[in-house]
N, C-alpha and C positions, 0 to 999 in steps of 0.2 A: 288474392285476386284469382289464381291460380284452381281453388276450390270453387268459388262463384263462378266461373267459365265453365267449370267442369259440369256442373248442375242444370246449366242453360242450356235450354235449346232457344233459335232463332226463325221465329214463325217466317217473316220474310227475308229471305236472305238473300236474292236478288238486287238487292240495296249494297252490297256487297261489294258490286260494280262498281261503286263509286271512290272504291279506294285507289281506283289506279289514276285518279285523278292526282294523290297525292304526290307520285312519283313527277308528274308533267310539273306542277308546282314547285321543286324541288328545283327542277333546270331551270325554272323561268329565273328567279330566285336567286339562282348563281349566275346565272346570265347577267340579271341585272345589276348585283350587286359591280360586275366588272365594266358595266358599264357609267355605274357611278365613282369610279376612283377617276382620282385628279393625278393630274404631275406636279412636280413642281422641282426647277432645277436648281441643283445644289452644288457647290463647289466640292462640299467633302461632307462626310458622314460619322467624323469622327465624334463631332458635338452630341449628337446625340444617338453614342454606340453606347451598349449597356443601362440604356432607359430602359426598364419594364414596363410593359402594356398596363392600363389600369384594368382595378375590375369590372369598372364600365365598360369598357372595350373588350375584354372576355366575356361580357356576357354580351355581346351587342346582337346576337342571332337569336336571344331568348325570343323576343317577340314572335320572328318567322316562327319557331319551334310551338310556341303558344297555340298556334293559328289552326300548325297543322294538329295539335293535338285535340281543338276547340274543335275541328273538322272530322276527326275521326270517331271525337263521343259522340257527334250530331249521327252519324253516321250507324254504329253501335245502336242507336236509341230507337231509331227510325225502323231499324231492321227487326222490333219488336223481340227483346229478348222474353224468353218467359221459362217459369217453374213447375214442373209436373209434379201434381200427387196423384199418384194414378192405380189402379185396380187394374192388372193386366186379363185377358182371357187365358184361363189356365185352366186346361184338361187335366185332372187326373184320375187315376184305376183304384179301387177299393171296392172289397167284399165288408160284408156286415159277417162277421167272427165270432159266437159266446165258446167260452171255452168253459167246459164243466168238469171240474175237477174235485177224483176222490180226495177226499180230507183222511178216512179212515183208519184206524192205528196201524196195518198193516203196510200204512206208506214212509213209517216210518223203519222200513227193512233195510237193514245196511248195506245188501249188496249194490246200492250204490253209495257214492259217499258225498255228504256224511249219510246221506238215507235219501229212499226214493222222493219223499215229496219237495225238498232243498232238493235235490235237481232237478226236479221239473219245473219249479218255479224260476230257476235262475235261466231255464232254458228258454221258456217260455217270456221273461224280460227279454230276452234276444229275441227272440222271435216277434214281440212287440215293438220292440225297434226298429226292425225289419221293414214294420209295415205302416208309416205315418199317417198313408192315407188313410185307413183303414177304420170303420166302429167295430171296437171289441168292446164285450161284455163279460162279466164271470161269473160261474155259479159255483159253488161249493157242494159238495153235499158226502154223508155218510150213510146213517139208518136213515138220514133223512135230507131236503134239497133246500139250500136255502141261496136267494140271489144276491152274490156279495157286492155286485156291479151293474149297472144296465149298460147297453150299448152308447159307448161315446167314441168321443176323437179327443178327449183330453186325457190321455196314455200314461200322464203321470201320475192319476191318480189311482188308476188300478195298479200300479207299479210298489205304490204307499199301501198299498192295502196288501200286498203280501205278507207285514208281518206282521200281520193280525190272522193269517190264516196258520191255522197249528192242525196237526193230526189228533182225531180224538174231541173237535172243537164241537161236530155235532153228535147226535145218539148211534150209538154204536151199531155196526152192520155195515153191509155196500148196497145201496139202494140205486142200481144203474139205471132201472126204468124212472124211478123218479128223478134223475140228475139228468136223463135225457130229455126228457118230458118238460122237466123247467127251463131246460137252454133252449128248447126247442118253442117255447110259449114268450122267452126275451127278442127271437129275432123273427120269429114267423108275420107278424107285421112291417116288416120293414119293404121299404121302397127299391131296396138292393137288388141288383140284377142276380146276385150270387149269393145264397144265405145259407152259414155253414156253421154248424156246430163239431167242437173238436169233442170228443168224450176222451177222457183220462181214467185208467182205471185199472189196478189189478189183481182183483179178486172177481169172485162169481156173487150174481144177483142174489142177494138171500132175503132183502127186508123189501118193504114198499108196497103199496100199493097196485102202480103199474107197473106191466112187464115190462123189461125191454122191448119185446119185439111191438106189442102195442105200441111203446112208445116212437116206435120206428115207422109203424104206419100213419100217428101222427105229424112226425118229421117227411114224411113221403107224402100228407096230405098238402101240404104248406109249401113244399117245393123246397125243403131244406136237407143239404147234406150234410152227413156225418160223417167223420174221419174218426176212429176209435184207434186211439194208442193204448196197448197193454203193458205196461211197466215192470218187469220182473225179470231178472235171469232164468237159466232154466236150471232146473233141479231144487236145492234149498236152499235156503237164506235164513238169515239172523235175523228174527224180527218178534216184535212183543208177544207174547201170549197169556199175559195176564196185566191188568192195574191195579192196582191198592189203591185202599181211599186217601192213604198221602202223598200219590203222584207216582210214586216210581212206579217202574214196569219191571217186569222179568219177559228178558229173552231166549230163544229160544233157538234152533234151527229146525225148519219148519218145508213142506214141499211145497214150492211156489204153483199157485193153482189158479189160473188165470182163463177165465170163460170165453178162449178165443173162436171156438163156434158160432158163442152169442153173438158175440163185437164183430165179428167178421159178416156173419148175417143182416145184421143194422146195417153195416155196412152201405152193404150190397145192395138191399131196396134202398135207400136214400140215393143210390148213384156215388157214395161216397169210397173211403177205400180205407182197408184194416194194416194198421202195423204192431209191430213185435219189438220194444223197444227193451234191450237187454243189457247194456250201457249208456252211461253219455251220450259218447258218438251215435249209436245208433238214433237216441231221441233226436238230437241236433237234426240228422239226415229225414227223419220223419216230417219236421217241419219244414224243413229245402224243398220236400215233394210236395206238400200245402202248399207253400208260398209259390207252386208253380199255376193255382188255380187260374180259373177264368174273371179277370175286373170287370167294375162297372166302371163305366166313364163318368166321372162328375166334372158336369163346367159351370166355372163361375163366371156371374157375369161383372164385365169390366167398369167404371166409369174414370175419367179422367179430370181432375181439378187443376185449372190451369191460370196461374198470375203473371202479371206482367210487370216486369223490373226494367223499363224502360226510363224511370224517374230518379235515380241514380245516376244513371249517365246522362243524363239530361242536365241535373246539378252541375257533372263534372264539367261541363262542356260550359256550361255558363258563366262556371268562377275560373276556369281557363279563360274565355273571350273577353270577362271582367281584368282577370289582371294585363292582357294582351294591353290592354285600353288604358290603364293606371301607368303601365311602365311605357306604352307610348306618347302618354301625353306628359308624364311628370318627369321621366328619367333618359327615356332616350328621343326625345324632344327635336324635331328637325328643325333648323335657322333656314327662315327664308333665302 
């Protein structure tokens, strides 16, 4: 009962009023009943000390009690309870997001652990958390760009798809104009107030096509910014510098050489802004200052589905008024 009240609401409630009726009924009630006791004089009371009342007589008020309870579902019924399914108006703020990320073997550099591309994927799950409302997209890319995701709001499944991404999965090289160039071709149509591509990346442009900076003035065409993370420590690091044809690598320690002239220039014409991410921490705090962008506002529009549970207490109120009627005409029976 308890639960079903809790889910109602009562279109009229004004009907309400008429529960203080109950209380007037209540005196009359006992009024009357004092006014129907009899005398009757007795010499002594001893005859009948230690009779017990029958259960007739305990329950001789049921009826009153019926009446008012027959009065109170009328009451209930009338006041129109009813059940919302309903679509609220709900604003919320979201950017359209591609995040294009190097794959290439050098993200597999230990100075972070276990290696730079595992954390930036684990970072970047946070950072999709972060942002529900949000359509993120992903692009991958190496010597070459390829789109592992298009812009959605279903976040779990670019989530799944991280471990399908591996270092080394496309043709070797850092192809940064082309990994711009693609994130920038996944969101440059979108309806977003804010359209941002992140670029990941830490090495220097050496294969593709398009430059970066080309690719910059097509991100600047489109109205999309870029935020470009550099991923490396500074000085050397432990990272592959050769593969064999049966998989292993040989490592190496290597001068971490990271084009932040380049990334910092994209930057700059998109309106976006260049970070140096040289631990964990540092990457973490790179996306604190993303997630401080400008939203769009998306509102949805509400409707409401509304029934009416007034037929329940309708019933109740009828087989209350029925038994009122059964136990006053069969049980508790007045003698002329």
């Amino acid at each position: 009962m308890y639960s079903y009240f809790n889910d109602i609401q009562f279109a009229e409630r004004h009907w309400f009023w008429l529960f203080l009726i109950i209380p007037v009924l209540v005196a009359w009630y006992i009024y009357k009943l004092k006014t129907y006791e009899g005398e009757i004089h007795y010499s002594s009371f001893k005859i009948i000390k230690g009779i017990k009342p029958s259960l007739k007589a305990k329950f001789r008020h049921s009826v009153f009690v019926l009446r008012l309870l027959t009065l109170s579902f009328i009451i209930l019924a009338i006041a129109r309870p009813q059940s919302r399914s309903s679509w609220k108006d709900v604003k919320t703020e979201g950017i359209d997001i591609v995040v294009s990320l190097d794959v290439s073997l050098s993200m597999l550099a230990k100075d972070f652990k276990p290696n730079r591309l595992e954390v930036a994927k684990q970072v970047l799950a946070d950072f999709i958390d972060a942002r529900p409302n949000d359509k993120i997209g992903l692009v991958v890319f190496g010597g070459e760009a390829f789109t592992q995701c298009p812009l959605t709001t279903d976040h779990k499944i670019i989530k799944n798809m991280f471990a399908d991404i591996n270092a080394g999965m496309l043709d070797q090289g850092t192809a940064i104009g082309l990994g711009l160039a693609d994130g920038v071709a996944r969101v440059k149509d979108s309806k977003a107030k804010s359209k941002v591509v992140i670029l990941i990346s830490d090495g220097v442009n050496n294969v593709g096509e398009i430059a970066p900076l080309t690719a910059a003035e097509i991100a600047k065409t489109f109205g999309v910014r870029v935020y470009c993370i550099g991923v490396g420590s500074k000085g050397k690091a432990l990272q592959p510098v050769a593969l064999y044809p049966n998989g292993e690598m040989e490592y190496d320690y290597v001068d971490v050489d990271i084009d932040d002239a380049t990334m910092t220039e994209i930057s700059n014409m998109t309106g976006g802004k260049y970070f140096r991410a040289t631990d964990r921490e540092s990457l973490e705090n790179t996306y604190k200052e993303i997630d401080k962008l400008e939203k769009t506002i998306i509102s949805e529009k509400s409707f409401t589905n509304k029934a009416e549970h007034f037929l329940p207490l309708a019933l109740v109120a009828a087989i209350c008024l029925l038994l009122e009627f059964l136990l006053k005409r069969f049980v508790f029976k007045a003698l002329p």
